[in-house]
N, C-alpha and C positions, 0 to 999 in steps of 0.2 A: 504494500500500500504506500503508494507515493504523496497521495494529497488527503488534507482533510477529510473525512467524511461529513455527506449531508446529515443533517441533525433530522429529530423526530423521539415524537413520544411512542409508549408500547404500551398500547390498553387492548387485554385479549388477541394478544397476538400480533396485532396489526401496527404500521408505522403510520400513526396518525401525526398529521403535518399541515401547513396552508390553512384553506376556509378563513382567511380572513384573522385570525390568530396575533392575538400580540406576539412580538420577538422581542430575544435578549442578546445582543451583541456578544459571542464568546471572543476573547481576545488574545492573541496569541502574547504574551508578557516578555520575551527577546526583543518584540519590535512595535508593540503597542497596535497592530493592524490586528483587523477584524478576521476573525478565521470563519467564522462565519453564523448565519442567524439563528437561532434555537425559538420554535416555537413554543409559546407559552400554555398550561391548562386554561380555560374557563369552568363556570360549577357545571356546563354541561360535562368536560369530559369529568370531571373531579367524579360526576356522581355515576359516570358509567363505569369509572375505575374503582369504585368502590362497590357498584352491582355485580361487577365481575368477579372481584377481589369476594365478597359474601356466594355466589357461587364456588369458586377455588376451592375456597376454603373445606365446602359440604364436598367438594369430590375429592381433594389431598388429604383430609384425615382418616380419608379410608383407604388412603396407600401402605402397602406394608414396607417395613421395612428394606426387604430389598429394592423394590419400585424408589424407595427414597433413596438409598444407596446406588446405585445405580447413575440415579440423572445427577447426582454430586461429582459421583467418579469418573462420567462420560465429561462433565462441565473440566474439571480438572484438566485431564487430556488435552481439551481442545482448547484449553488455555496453557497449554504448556507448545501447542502445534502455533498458537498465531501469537505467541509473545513478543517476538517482534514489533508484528504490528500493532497491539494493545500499547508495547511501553513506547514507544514513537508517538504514539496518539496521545497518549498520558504526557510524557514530556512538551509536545507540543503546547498543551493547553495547559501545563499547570509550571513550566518550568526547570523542574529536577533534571539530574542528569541522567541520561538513559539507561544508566548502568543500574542507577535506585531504581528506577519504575520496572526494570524487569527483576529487579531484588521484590519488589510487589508482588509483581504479577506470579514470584513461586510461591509468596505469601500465602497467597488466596489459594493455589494449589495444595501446598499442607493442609492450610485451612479445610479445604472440600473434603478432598483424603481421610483425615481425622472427622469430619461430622458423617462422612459415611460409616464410620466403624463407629461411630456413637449412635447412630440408626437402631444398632443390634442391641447397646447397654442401654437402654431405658430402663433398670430394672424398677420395679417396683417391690414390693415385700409383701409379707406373710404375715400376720400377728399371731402370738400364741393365744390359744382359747380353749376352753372345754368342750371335749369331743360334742360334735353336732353342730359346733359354730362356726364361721369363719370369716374373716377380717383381712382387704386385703386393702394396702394401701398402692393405689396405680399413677402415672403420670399422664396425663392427655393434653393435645394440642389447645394451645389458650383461644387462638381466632383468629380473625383476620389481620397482619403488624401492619401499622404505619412506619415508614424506617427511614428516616432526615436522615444523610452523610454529608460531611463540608466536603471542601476542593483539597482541602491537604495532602490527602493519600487517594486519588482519582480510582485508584482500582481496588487499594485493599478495601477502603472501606465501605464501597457498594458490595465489595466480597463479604464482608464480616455482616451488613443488613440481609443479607439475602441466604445465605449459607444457614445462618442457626434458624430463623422461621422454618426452610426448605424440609432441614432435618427434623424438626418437630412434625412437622406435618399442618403445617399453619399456611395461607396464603398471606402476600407479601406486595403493597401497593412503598415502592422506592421513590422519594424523591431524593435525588441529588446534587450540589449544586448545580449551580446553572453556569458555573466557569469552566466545571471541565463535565460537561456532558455526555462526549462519545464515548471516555474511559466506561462510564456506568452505562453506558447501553453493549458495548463489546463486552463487559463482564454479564450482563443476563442474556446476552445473546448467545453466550455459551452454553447457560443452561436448558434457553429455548431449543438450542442445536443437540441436545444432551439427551431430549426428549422431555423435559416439565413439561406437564401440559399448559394452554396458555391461559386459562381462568388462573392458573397460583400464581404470578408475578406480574405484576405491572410495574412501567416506569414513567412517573409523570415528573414534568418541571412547571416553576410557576412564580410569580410572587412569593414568598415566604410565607409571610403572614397569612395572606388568603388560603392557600393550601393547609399551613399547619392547621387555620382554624376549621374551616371547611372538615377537612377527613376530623380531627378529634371533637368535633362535634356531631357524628356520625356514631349507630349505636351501634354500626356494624363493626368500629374499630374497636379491637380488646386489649392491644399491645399497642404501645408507642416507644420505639427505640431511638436513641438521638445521641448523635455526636457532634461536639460543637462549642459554644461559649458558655460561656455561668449565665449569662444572660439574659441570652436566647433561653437556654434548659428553663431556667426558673419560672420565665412565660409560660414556656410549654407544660411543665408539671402542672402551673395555673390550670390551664385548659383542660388536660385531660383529667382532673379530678371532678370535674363536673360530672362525667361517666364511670369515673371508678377505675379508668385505664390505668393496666398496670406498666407503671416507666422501668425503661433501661435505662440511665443517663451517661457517657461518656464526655466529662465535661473540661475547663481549662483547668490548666496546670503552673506552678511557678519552681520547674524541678530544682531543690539545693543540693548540692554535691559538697558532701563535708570529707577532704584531703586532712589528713592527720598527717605529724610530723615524722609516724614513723611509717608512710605508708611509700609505695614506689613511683615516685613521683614521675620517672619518666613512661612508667608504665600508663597512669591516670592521663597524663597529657597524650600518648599517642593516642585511647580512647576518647577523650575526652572535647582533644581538637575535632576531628572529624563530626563525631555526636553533636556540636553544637553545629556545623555550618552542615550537617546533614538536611536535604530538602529548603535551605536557606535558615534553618535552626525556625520554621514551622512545624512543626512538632510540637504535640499535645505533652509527650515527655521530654522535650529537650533539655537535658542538663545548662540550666540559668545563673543560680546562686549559685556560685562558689564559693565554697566557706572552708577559709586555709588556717591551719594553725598557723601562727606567727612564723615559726621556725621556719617554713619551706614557704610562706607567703611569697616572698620576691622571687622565689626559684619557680616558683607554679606562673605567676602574673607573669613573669619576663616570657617564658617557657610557651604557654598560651599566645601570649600578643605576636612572638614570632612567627609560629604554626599559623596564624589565621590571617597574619597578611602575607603570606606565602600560597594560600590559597588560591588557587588557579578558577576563575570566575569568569562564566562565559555561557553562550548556547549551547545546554545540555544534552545537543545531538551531537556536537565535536565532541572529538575522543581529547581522551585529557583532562576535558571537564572535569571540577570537584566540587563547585556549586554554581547553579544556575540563577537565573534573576527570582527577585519576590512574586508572587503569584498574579499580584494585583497592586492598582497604582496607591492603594490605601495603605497599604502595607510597609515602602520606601516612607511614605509621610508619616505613617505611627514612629517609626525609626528618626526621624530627625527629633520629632516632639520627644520622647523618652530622652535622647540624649541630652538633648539641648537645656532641660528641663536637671538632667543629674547633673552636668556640668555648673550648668548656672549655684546650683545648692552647693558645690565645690567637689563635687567629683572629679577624679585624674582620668583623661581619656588618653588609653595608651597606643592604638592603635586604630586605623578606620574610621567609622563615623560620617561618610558622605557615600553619595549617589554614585556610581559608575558609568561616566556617559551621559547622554542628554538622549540616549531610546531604547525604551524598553522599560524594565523595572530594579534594574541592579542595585546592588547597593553591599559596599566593602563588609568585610566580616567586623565587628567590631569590638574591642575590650575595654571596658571602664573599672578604675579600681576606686578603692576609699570612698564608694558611694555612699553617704546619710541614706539613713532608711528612711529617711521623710519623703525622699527622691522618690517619683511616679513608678518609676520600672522596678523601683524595690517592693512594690505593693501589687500592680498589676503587669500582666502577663505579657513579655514583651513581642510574643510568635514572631521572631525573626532572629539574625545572626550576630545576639548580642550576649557578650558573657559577662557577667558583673563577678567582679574578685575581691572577697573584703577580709582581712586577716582577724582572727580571733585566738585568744589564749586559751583556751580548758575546752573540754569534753563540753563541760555543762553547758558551757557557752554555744558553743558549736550546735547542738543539738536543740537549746530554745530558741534557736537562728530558723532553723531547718522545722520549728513548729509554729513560728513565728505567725504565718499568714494562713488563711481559711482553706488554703490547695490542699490534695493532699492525695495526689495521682502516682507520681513515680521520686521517688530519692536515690540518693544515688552515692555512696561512701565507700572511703579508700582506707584501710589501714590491715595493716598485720599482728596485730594484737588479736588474738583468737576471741580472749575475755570480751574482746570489746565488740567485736562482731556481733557476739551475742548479744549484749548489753543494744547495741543499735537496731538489732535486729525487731526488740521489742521497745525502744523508745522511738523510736522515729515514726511518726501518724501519715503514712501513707496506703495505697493499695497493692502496691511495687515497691519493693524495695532491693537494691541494686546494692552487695558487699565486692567487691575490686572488677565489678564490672558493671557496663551499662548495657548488656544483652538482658532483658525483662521479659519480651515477650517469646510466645510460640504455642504452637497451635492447641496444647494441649495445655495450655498455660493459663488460670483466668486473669482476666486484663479489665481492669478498672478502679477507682478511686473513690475516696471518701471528701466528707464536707462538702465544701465549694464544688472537688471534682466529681462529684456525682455518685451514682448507688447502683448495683448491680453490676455486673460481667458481662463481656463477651469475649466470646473463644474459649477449650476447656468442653469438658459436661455442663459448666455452668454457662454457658453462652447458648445452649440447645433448650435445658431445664429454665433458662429464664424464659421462653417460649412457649412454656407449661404450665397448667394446673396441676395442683395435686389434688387425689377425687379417694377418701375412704368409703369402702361397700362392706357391710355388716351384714352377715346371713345367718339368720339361726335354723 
């Protein structure tokens, strides 16, 4: 595949397009040009995606397990046969370097993989009773999912919305953003191609708001999954308790990374560099806060600031590439205000800190140290390729650092102290937590955060089980 694809929605199968339809400009962020128009929902198609989506539903939870296993494993395959062109299309629209989006695109294949073989472990249980009774506790598909994904991760996370419904045996109406839209239709086109029949998966785009409200005001919807801002979630949990919908939330992050003085410091920085300007350091877990003991404070900042303006920044389809532009033009401009904002309060900007270029969306990797915590990006989420490095004396210290703000998605800690491993492993208030490394997730892994960052899993049994009721049957 050489050129963009034409865009279009997928309700029941069909590429609905045209008829007069609002558009949304998808924009390619290398060069700020238009890649091209994405049609928007109205409540007509909203409510035919949601008629179809309540048929789906009555015909997939009477698949068996195989039939479900099956169109996960055939989706797999055929996302392992056009990866190419999925991570080409992902990079185009979102940025990253090609090399990540097809690090996605095996994402999602574990992912399948592993919910097919969770197909078979539904187990439910037995209760002990006196002979002539019996009590059995079962798991059953919840309904129909509502499943919001941002532009972050274009492929995984249309994979991650659409893979745990599948496996349950729930139907599954996707909206994704409206930035990188071919990634999420090449990922459920897999699974149309796979054999899903087409009542279980729809994929609409739209306004935001009108969509979220629209479907969670629908009594057809019984799940709402959402990955995205504290923000936004907070809305949307509003919304759906009007119904009782039960939420997944995947929310923002403010990851600290507390370096101790006896930890391996060149080891933390080979991880550590790359992890932050990973996908432009958009990343829901991107290691943020730095938090150095004193002793190895200047050896980690110097260490850091060199690594990241050595970063090779460019179009993520050139080979070489190590980070590609921001995803969108809000993105660059959140990046100046944070900085500008730590500086001004008397923050050291050690390296970086401007735009790359006058087209596209670039913007240098950037290090600020001795930031006040009054400073904006020490409170809020900076989703870009900015590392903050602030030295602290003790343990204790370090650690009400790293509990400091309402996040509480992924941490991420360096030391060789065994005691203290453990010790961190229970003080630190995240959902993740990361001891001499920043590998957290994988597919049999649950993935999700507390507080601000949200409630519930996906990926794991628990990303399939969040999909489910639980239903006890008493017989005497």
């Amino acid at each position: 595949m050489t050129d963009y694809p034409s865009l279009h929605m997928i309700i029941n199968g069909e590429q609905v397009s045209g008829g007069g339809r609002r558009t949304f400009d998808v924009v390619n962020p290398v060069t700020g040009e238009t890649l091209a128009e994405l049609p928007l929902a109205d409540k007509a198609d909203l409510d035919r995606a949601l008629e179809v989506a309540d048929e789906g539903f009555k015909l997939w939870r009477k698949s068996t397990p195989q039939e479900r296993a099956a169109v996960l494993e055939g989706a797999a395959r055929l996302m392992v046969e056009r990866a190419d062109d999925l991570a080409r299309i992902a990079t185009m629209e979102e940025g990253k370097p090609v090399a990540e989006a097809k690090i996605e695109v095996m994402m999602n294949v574990g992912l399948f993989k592993f919910y097919a073989g969770e197909c078979f472990r539904l187990y439910g249980r037995e209760l002990v009773r006196p002979v002539g009774q019996r009590s059995v506790v079962r798991h059953e598909p919840i309904g129909p999912v509502a499943a919001f994904a941002p532009w972050n991760f274009p492929l995984g996370n249309p994979g991650r919305k659409l893979g745990a419904p599948i496996a349950a045996g729930c139907s599954v109406i996707l909206k994704s953003a409206e930035e990188a839209p071919a990634s999420a239709l090449g990922v459920l086109q897999c699974l149309l191609d796979a054999g899903l029949p087409k009542q279980v998966a729809q994929a609409v785009f739209g306004v935001p708001d009108e969509v979220s409200s629209h479907l969670l005001a629908s009594p057809i919807i019984r799940k709402l999954s959402f990955t995205g801002s504290t923000v936004v979630g907070k809305h949307l949990v509003r919304l759906a308790a009007d119904n009782m919908i039960r939420t997944t939330m995947e929310l923002g992050g403010h990851g600290p990374v507390l370096i101790f003085d006896d930890a391996d410091v060149e080891a933390a920085l080979a991880t550590a560099a790359p992890g932050k300007t990973r996908n432009a350091g958009q990343v829901c877990v991107s290691p943020t806060r730095f938090i150095v003991q004193e002793n190895v404070f200047e050896k980690f900042r110097d260490g850091m600031a060199e690594r990241l303006a050595a970063t090779k920044v460019g179009n993520g389809l050139e080979d070489g590439v190590q980070m590609g532009p921001m995803a969108n033009p809000r993105r660059p401009e959140a990046m100046e205000k944070f900085i500008a904002n730590a500086v001004d309060k008397g923050a050291r900007l050690n390296t970086g800190g401007e735009r790359i270029g006058n087209q596209g969306f670039f913007f240098q990797p950037t290090v600020l140290s001795e930031i006040p915590l009054d400073a904006d990006v020490m409170n809020e989420e900076p989703f870009g390729p900015l590392a903050l490095i602030n030295p602290y004396r003790t343990e204790e210290e370090m650690i009400a650092e790293a509990n400091r703000l309402p996040y509480g998605l992924a941490a991420y800690n360096w030391t060789r102290d065994a005691a203290r491993q453990r010790r961190l492993g229970d003080a630190i208030e995240a959902g993740m937590v990361g001891i001499n490394t920043h590998m957290i997730g994988g597919a049999d892994a649950p993935f999700g955060g507390v507080q601000w960052s949200g409630h519930g899993s996906e990926d794991g049994p628990e990303g399939v089980l969040a999909c489910m009721v639980t239903k006890t049957v008493h017989e005497a």
